[in-house]
C-alpha positions, 0 to 999 in steps of 0.5 A: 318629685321629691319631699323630705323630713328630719327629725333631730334626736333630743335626747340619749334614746331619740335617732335622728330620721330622715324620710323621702316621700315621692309623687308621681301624680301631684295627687298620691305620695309613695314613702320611698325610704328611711334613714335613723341615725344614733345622736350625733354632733351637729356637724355629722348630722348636717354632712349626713343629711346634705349627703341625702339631699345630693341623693334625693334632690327633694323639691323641699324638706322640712327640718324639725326646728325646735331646740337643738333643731334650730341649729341644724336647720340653721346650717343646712339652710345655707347649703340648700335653698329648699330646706324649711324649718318647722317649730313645733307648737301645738297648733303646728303639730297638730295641722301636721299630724291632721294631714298625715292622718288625712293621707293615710284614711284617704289612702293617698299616702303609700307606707313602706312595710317595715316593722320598725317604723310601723310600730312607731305608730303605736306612741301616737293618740288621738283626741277630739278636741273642740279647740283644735279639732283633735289633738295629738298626743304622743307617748314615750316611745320610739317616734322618730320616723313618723315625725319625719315621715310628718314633716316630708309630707307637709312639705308636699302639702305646703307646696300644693297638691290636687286631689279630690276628698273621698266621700267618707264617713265621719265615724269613721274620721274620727276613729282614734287610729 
């Protein structure tokens, strides 16, 4: 089963990203792959990404919605029925990048080994927060992949999954990643 995640380019150095994650289990997600694109017109990204989705066949996949977000998302949802829109808010980005965490710590998440999504991780900072729990903040740099890889996994966590938590050390969960 398939989950997947785009992130729309915003500006002139932003890419557009898709990512898949994939479960075998219902318990651990494997990234299968990435997709970045330069900015393009509306119409080029939604034939590109519904080319993706012919491919992929994913259970659902979530479409960063805010700003020019809202329009692809838009587009898309009238070609397939399991496209989810997520406007990101604090509080949203904040649950959506807590589960990405999560995953990764409790290594129920497989990444891909590439340099280039890799380095992508470097823009993010954690910060306690007793508001949110922690917050998110990220840099200027490149992000694209991971906010794709973000929004595919909480595609997964959305529809539900079934796994134990790990016994872990609470220094080391809130250890800035």
């Amino acid at each position: 089963v398939y989950y997947g995640g785009l992130d729309i380019a915003m500006g002139h150095e932003d890419q557009c990203a898709v990512v898949f994650v994939g479960t075998r289990d219902g318990e651990t997600l494997e990234q299968h792959t990435f997709y970045t694109r330069s900015q393009r017109n509306t119409a080029f990204i939604v034939r590109w990404v519904l080319q993706l989705i012919e491919t992929w066949k994913p259970k659902l996949f979530y479409v960063d919605a805010t700003g020019v977000g809202a329009g692809v998302f838009d587009l898309l949802k009238e070609k397939f029925e399991g496209i989810r829109g997520l406007v990101f808010s604090s509080k949203k980005r904040t649950e959506m990048y807590s589960y990405l965490r999560l995953l990764i710590e409790q290594r129920k998440l497989k990444l891909i080994n590439d340099k280039k999504f890799l380095r992508q991780f470097e823009n993010y900072k954690t910060k306690f927060s007793g508001h949110f729990g922690f917050t998110v903040e990220k840099g200027k740099g490149r992000d694209d992949i991971v906010d794709a890889l973000a929004l595919a996994c909480y595609g997964f966590k959305k529809v539900g999954y079934k796994w134990e938590y790990l016994d872990i050390n609470i220094d080391e969960l809130w250890k800035v990643i």
